[in-house]
NUNUTI-663203 format. One record per residue: residue in one letter; x, y, z of N, C-alpha, C, CB in turn. Coordinates in steps of 0.02 Angstrom, whole numbers, plus 50000, padded with zeros to 5 digits. Glycine has a CB too. Example, Ala and Ser with C-alpha at 12.3 -4.5 7.8 and 13.67 -1.06 7.14 Angstrom:
# NUNUTI-663203
A506604971650390506154977550390506604983550390505654977650452;S506424988850354506844994750357506455000250394507044997050286;
//
This chain:
# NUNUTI-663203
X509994999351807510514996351767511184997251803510534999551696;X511634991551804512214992851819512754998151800512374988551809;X513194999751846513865002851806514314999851751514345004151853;X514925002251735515445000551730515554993451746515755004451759;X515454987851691515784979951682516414980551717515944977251598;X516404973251729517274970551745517284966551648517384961351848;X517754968651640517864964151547517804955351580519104966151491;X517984954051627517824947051654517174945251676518204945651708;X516694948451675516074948351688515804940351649515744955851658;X515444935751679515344930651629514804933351556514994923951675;X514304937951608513934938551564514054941451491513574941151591;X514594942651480515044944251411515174941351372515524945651410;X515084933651389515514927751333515254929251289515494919751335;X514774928751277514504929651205514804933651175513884931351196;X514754941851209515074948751161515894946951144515044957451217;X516214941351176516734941051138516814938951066517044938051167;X516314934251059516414933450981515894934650952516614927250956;X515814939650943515404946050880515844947050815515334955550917;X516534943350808516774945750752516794937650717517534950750761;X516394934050767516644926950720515814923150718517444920450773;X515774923650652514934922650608514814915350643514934922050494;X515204911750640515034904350642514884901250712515614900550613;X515454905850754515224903750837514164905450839515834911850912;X514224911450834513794915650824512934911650769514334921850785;X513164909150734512594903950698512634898750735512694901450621;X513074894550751512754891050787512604888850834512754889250779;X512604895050870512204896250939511414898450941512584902050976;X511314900450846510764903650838510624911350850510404900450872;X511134915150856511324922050873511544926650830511734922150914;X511474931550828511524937350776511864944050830510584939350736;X512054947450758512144953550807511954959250769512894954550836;X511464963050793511494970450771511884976250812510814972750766;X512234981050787512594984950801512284993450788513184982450766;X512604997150822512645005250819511685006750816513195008550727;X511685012350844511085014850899510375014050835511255025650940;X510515016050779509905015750727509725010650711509955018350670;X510235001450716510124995850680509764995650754510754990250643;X510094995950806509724989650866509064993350874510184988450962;X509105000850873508295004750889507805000050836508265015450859;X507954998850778507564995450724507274987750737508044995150663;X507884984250779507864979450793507174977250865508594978950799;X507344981750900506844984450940506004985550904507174991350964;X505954989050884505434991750836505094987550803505654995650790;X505624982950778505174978250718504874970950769505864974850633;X505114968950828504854964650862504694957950853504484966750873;X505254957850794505114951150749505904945050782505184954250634;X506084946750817506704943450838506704943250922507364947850805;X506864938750968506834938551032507614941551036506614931051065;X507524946051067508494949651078508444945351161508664963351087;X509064945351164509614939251215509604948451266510844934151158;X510144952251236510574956551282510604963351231511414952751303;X510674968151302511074974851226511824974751286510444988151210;X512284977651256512884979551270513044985651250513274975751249;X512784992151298512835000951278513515003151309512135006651319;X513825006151299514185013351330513635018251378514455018751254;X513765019551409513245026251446513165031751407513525029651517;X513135030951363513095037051325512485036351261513885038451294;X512595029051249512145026051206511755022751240512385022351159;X511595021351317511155019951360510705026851374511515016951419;X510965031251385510655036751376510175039551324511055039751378;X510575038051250510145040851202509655035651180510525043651145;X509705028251200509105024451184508675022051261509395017351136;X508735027351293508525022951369507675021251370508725028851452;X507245024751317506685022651323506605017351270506245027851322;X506995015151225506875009251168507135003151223507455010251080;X507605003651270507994998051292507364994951357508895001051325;X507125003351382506614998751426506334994651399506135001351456;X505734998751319505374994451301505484985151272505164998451263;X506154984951292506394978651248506244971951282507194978951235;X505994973451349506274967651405506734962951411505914963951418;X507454965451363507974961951374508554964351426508204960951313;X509044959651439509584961851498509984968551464510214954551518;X510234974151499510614978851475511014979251516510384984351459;X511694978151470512294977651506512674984251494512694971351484;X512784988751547513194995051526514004994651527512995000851574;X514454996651504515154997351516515515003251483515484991351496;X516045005351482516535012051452516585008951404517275015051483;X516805013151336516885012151272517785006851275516825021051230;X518115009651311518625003651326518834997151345518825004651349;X518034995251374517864987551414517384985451341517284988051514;X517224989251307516734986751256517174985951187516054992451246;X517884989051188518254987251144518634980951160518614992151129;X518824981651230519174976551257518964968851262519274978751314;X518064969251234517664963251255517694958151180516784965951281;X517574964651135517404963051077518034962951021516884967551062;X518324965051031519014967650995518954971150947519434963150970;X518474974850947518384980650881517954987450922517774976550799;X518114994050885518025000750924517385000750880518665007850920;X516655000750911516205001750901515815007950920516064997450914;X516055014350869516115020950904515335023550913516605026450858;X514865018350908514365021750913513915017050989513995022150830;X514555012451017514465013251084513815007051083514295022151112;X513715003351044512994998951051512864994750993512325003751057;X512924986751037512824980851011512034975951049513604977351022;X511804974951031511244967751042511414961551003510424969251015;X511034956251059511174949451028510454947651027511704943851070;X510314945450969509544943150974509704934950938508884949350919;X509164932250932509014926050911508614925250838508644923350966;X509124920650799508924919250727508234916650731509404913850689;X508164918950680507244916250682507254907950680506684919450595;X506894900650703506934895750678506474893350645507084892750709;X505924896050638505534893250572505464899350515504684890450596;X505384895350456505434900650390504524901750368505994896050307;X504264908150383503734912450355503754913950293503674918050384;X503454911250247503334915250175502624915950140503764911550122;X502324915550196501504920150179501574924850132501164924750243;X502164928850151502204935250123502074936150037502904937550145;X502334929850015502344929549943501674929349910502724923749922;X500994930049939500484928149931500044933949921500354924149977;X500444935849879500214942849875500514947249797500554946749952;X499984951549767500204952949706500704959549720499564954049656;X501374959849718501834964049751502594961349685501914961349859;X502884964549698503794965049678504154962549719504144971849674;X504644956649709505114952249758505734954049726504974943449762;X506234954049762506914952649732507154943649762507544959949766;X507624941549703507944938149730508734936849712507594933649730;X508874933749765509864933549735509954929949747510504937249753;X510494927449698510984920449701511804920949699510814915949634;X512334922049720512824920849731513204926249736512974917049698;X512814931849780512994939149821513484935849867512284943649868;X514004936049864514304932749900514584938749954514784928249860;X514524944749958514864952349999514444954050030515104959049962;X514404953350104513974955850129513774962450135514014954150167;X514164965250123513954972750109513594972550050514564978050101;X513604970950011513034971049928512754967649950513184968749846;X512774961950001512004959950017511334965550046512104954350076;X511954967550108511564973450157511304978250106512104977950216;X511604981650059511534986550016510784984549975512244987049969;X510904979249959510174976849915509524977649966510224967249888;X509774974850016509284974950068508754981650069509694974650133;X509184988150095509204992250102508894995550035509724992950127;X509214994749965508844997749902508264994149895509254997449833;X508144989149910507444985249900506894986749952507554977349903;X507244988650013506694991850069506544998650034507034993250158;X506975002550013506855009949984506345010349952507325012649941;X506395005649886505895003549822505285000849825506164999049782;X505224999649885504704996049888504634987249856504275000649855;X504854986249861505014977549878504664974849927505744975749904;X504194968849926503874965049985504624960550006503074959349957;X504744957549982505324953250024505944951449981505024945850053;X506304945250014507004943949988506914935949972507664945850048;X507134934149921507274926849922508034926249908506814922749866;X508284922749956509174921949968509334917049961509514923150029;X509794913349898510024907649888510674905349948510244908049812;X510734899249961511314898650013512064901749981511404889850035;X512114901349924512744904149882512794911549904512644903549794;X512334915449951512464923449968512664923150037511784928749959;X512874928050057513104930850104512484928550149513294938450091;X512574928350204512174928950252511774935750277512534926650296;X511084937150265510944941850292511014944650348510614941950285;X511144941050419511174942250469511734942050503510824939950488;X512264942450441513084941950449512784950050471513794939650367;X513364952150537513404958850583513394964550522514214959150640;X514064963550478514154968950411513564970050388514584966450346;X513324961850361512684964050284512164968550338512064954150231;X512084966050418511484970350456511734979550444511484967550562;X512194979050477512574987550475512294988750415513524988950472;X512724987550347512444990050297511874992150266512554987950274;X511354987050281510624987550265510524992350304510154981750274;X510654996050371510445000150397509764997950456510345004350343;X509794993650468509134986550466508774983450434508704986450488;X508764984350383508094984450310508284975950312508334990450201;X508884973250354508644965850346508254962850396509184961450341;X508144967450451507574966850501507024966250496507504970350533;X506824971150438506164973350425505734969950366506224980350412;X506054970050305505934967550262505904958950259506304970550226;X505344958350260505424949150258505774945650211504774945450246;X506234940850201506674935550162506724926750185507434938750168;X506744926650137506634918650148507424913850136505964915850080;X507734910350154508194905150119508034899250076508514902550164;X508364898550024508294892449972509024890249943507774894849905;X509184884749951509524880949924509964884849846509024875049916;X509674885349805509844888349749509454892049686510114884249732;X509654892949661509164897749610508644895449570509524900949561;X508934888749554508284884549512507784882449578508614875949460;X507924881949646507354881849669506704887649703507534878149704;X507654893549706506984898549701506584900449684506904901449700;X506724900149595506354900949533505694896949551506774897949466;X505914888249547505234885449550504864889149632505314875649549;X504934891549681504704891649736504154899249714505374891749800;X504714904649664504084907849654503484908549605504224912149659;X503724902649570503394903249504502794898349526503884900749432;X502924895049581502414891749598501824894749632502634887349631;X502094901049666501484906149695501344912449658501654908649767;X501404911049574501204915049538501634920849518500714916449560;X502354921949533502744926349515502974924449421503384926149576;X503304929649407503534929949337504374932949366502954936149278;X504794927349344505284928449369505654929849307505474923649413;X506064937449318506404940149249507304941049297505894950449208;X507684936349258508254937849274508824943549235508434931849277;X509104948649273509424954849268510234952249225509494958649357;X510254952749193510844951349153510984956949090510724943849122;X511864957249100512014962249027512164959248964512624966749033;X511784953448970511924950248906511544953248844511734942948912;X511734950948779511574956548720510734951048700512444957248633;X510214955048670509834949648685509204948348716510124946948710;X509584951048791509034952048848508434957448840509414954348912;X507924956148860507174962548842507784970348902505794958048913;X507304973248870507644980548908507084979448958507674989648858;X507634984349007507014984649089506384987149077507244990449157;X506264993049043505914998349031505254991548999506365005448972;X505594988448950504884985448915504684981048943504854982848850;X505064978048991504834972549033504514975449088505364967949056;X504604981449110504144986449171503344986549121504614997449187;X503454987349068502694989049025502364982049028502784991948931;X502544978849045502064972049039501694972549110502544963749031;X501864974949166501614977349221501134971449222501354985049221;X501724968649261501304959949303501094960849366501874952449320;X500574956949401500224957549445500914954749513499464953149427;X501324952649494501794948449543502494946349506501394941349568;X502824951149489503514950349474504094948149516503674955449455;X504534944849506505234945149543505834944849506505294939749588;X506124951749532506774952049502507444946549538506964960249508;X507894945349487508444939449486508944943749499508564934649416;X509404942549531510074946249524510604943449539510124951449558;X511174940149501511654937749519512334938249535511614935549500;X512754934249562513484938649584513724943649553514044935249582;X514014947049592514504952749571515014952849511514914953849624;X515164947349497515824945249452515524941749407516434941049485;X515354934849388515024932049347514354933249326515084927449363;X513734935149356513194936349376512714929349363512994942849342;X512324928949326512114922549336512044918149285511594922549363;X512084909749317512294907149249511954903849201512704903549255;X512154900949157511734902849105510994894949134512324902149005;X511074889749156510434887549187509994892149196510484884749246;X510264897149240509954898549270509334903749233510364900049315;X509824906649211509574910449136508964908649095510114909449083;X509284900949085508654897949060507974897049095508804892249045;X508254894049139507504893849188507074899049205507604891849254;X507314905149188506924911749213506304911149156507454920149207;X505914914949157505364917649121505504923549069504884919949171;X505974927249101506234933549069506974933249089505844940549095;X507404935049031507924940449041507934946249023508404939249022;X508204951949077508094958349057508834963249062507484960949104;X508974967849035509364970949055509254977949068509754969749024;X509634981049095509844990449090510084992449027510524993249143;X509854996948988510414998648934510795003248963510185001448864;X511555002048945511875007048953512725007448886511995006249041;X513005011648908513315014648861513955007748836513615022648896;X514105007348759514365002948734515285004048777514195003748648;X515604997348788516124996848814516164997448889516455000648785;X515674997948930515654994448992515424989249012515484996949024;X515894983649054515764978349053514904976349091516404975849082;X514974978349158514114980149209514214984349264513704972849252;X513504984349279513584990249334513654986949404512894995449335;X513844987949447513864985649515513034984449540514304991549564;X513124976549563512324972549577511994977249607512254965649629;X512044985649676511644985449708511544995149669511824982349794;X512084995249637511645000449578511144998849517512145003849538;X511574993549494511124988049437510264987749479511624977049436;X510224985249534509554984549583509224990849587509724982349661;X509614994349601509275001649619508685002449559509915008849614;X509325005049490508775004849422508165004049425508864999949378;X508384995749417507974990249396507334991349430508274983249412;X507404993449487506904990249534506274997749538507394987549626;X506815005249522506425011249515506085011849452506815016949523;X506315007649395505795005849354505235002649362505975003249319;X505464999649379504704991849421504334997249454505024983249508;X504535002049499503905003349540503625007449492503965006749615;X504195010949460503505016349423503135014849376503665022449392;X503045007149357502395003549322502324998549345502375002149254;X502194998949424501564994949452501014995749434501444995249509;X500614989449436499884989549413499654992149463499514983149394;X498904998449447498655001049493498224998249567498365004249459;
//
């Protein structure tokens, strides 16, 4: 591996715009960041990576994941890697891999727990869901275009990779997610604090062979179509005079109920 970059190096263009999503989509390119997302990224083998871009220091501590990658590794000082990118990436390590181009959803074919979301618009509560739904045991993601991008750099950081790992699909909007899983046998119960809604707890006791939880924006959450079209609405109870809980605590709950009455 080389030394120390020149910041003029061509092979950099790319790492200059890591802070701008759109160059970056549509080139078909992603970025995972800091030594635990790209090791993951590595690991899961589900993405063709382009390049890594280390510090020697973080070339060091991943030097046997980077062999195994057979991608280019570009080394430079943490000052040519701020200077490239325009942000201090103190953990010294970025990759560029390639968006997936065809959409896999085998996965749904299977009697398991899905989440899905519609108009997460923060990529960090995207990443975060990610991440609580990998915890919980979740088979995958169904992501309306109204959310954040999973493979926006943030929502990756955040998830910790869990958007690497965990399979997700894209759909248009919520009424078609709905029909997309109700068509492969899910029971789709949407998460709302409306007064009304079945409680989580009794909707965990019906313990369906193939559930998917709904979860909608942060601020409005979801609307009332949408509401309708579900199979279920459910809520959290919680204490009178709070308005809701934040989507990726609301998820957490929700979803540690679900597992602990899965069907055996």
């Amino acid at each position: 591996m080389p030394g120390d970059l020149d910041p003029a190096d061509p092979r950099l263009e790319s790492y200059r715009h890591v802070g701008d999503p759109a160059w970056l989509r549509n080139r078909g390119l992603f970025v995972a960041e800091g030594r635990l997302v790209v090791e993951r990224l590595i690991d899961t083998r589900r993405f063709a990576i382009e390049s890594f871009l280390v510090t020697p220091a973080a070339r060091a501590a991943l030097e046997h994941q980077l062999a195994s990658a057979g991608a280019e590794v570009l080394v430079c000082s943490p000052t040519v890697l701020e200077q490239v990118t325009g942000f201090n990436f103190h953990r010294g390590c970025l990759a560029l891999a390639q968006r997936p181009t065809h959409t896999d959803d085998t996965w749904l074919d299977a009697d398991q727990t899905v989440m899905a979301l519609d108009g997460v618009g923060n990529p960090d509560n995207v990443g975060s869901l990610f991440r609580t739904a990998s915890a919980l045991g979740v088979a995958g993601v169904v992501v309306t275009d109204s959310c954040a991008d999973p493979l926006y750099r943030k929502a990756v950081r955040t998830s910790m990779g869990a958007v690497l790992q965990l399979p997700w699909i894209g759909v248009p909007d919520a009424i078609e997610a709905i029909a997309r899983l109700r068509g492969r046998g899910y029971q789709v119960a949407a998460l709302t604090p409306r007064d009304g809604a079945m409680a989580i707890n009794r909707f965990a006791s019906l313990r369906l062979q193939r559930a998917a939880l709904l979860l909608g924006s942060e601020g409005q959450g979801l609307e009332g179509p949408v509401l309708e079209a579900a199979d279920y609405r459910v809520r959290i109870p919680q204490a009178s005079g709070i308005d809701s809980l934040n989507v990726t605590v609301a998820a957490g709950i929700a979803l540690h109920v679900l597992a602990a009455r899965r069907p055996a």
